[in-house]
C-alpha positions in Angstrom: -14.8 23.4 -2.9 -17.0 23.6 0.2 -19.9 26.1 0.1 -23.0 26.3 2.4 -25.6 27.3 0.1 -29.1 27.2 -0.2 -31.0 24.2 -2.4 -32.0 27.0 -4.5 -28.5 28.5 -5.2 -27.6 24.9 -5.1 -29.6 24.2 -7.8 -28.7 27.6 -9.7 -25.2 26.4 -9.2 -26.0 23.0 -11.2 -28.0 24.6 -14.0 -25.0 26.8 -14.9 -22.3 24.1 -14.7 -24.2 21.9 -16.5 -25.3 24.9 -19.4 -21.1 25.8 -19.2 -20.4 21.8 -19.9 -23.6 19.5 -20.6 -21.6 16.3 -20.2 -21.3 16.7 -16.9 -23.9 15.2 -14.9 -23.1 11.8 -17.5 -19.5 12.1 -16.1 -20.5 12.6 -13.0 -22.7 9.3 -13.0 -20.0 7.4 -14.8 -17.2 8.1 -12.4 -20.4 7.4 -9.8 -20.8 3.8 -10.9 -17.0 3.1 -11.2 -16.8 3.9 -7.6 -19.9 1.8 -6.3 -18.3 -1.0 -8.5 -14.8 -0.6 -7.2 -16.7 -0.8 -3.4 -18.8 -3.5 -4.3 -15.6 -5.8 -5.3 -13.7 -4.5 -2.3 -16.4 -5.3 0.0 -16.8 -9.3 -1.4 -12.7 -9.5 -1.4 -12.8 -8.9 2.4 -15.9 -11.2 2.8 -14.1 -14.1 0.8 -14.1 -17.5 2.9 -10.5 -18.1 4.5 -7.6 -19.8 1.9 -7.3 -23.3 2.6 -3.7 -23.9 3.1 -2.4 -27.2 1.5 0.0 -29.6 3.3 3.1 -30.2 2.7 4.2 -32.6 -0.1 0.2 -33.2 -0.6 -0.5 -31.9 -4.8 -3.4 -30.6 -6.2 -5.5 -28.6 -8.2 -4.0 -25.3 -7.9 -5.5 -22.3 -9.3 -2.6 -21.2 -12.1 -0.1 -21.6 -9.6 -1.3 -18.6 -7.6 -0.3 -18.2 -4.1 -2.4 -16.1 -1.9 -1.5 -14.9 1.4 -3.5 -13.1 3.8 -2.5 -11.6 7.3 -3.1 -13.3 10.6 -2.4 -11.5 14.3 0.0 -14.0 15.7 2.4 -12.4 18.4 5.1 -14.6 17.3 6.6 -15.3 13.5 6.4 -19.0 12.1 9.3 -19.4 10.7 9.2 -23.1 10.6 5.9 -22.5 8.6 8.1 -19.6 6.2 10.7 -22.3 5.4 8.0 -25.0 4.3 6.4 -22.4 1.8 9.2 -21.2 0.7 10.6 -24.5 0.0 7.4 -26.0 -1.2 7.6 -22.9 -3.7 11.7 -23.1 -4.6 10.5 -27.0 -5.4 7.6 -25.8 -7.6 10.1 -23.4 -9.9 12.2 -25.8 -10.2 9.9 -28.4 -11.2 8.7 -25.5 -13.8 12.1 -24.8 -15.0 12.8 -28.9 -16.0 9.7 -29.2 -17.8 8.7 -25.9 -19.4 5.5 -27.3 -21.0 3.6 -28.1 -17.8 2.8 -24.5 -17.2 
């Protein structure tokens, strides 16, 4: 709903929405601060430092056995790259799937 209206009929507006249902300027603020939190988290995901990606054969710390990928603009595919992750990651399930208890 799209109105031009004065700040006095603006205001008038307010008064009787909020007399017709006083929770509404509280929901209002709470939905208010979900979205500034929701932008706020967005914002620091896209200013995270670049994912250091780990050689092959080379074992670390890994965080719960995430793997995080992110887009790069690269004109042509990698497949030789593809095949080492997806190997790397074939070798990892079945390292999980003989010994359960390391998970």
């Amino acid at each position: 709903m799209s109105k031009d209206l004065s700040d006095d009929e603006a205001i008038a507006l307010r008064k009787d929405a909020t007399a017709q249902e006083p929770s509404l300027p509280q929901q209002a603020g709470r939905a208010f601060s979900q979205l500034e939190t929701v932008m706020t988290a967005a914002l620091a995901r896209r200013q995270d430092p670049p994912v250091v990606v780990s050689r092959s054969g080379t074992r670390g710390k890994r965080r719960g056995g995430t793997i995080r990928v992110r887009a790069l603009a690269r004109p042509e595919i990698d497949y030789e790259r593809i095949a080492r992750a997806l190997l790397e990651h074939a070798m990892d399930e079945m390292q999980k799937s003989k010994d359960p208890k390391k998970d």
